[in-house]
C-alpha positions as CSV (number, residue, x, y, z in Angstrom):
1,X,91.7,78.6,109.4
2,X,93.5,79.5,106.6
3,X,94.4,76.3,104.0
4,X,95.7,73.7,106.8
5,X,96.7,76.4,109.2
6,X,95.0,76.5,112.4
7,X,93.7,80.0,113.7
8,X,96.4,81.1,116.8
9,X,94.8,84.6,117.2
10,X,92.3,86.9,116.2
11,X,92.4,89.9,114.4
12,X,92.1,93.4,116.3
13,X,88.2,94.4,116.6
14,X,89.3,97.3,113.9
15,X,90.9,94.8,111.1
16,X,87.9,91.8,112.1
17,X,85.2,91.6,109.6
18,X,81.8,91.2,111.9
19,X,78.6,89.2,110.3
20,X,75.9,88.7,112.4
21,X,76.1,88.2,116.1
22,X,80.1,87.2,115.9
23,X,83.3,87.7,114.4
24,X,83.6,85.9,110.7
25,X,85.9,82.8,110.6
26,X,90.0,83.8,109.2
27,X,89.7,83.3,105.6
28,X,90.7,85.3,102.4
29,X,87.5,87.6,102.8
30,X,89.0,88.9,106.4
31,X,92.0,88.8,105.3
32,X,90.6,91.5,102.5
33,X,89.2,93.5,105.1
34,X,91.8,93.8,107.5
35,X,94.3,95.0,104.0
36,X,91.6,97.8,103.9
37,X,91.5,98.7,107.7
38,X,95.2,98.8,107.0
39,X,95.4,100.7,104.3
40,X,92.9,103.2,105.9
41,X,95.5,103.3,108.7
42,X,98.5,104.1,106.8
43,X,96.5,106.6,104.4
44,X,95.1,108.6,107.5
45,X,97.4,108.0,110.4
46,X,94.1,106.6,112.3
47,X,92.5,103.1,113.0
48,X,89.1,102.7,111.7
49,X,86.6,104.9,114.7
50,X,89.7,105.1,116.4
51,X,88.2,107.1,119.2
52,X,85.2,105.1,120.1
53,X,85.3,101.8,122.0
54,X,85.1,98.2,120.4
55,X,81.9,97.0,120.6
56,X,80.5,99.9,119.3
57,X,83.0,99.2,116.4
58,X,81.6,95.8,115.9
59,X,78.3,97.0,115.9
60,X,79.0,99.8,113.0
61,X,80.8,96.9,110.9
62,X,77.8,94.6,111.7
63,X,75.7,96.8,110.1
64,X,78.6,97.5,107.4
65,X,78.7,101.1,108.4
66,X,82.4,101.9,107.8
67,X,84.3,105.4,108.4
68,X,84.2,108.1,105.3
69,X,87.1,107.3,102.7
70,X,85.8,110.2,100.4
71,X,88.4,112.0,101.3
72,X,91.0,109.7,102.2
73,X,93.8,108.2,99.7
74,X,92.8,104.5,98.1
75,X,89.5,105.6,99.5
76,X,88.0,103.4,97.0
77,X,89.8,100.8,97.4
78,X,89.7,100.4,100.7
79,X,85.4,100.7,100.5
80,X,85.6,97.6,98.3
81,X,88.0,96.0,100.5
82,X,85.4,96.6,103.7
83,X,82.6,95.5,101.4
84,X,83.9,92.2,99.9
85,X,84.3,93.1,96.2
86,X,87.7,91.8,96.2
87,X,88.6,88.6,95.8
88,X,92.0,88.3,96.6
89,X,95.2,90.6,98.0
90,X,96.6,90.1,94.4
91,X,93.3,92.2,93.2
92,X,94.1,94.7,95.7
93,X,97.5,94.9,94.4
94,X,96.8,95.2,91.0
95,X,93.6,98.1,91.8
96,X,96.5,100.1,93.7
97,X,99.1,99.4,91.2
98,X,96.7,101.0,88.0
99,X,95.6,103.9,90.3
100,X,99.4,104.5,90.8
101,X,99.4,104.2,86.8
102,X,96.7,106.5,85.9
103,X,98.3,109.0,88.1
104,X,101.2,108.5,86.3
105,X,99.5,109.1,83.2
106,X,98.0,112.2,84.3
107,X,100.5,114.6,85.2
108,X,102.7,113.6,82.0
């Protein structure tokens, strides 16, 4: 549940953050770490381990063993995203938004 929403569906297994022995209640943390399965879509054209089946995929994010981002664009950002270090989509936003700017900055 999200404020006085109730939950209608769940997230696909690759966008569902997995504590324990189930799935993690809908709140602003999954929310977080479905924005970085998402962003690790769009950046590499692939779902998180999108060639092996689900349950092995909960049992990797159980054990918060995530794909590599080294090379991947928002790598970074998406790692914190999968780990819980941001708080919010806005902080998302705004760490995308200054990487954008120190890019910016760079190649004046």
């Amino acid at each position: 549940m999200i404020g006085a929403q109730k939950n209608m569906v769940r997230p696909e297994t690759r966008y569902e953050k997995v504590e324990g022995t189930k799935p993690v209640d809908i709140s602003i943390t999954t929310e977080v770490f479905a924005v970085g399965s998402l962003i690790f879509e769009i950046s590499t054209g692939k779902r998180p381990y999108d060639d092996i089946e689900d349950e092995e995929v909960e049992s990797f994010f159980r054990q918060k063993v995530f794909p590599r981002t080294t090379d991947v664009c928002f790598g970074d950002i998406i790692e914190k995203c999968w780990f819980g270090d941001f708080k919010s989509v806005a902080e998302i936003l705004h760490a995308i938004l200054a990487l954008e700017i120190e890019k910016i900055h760079t190649y004046r």
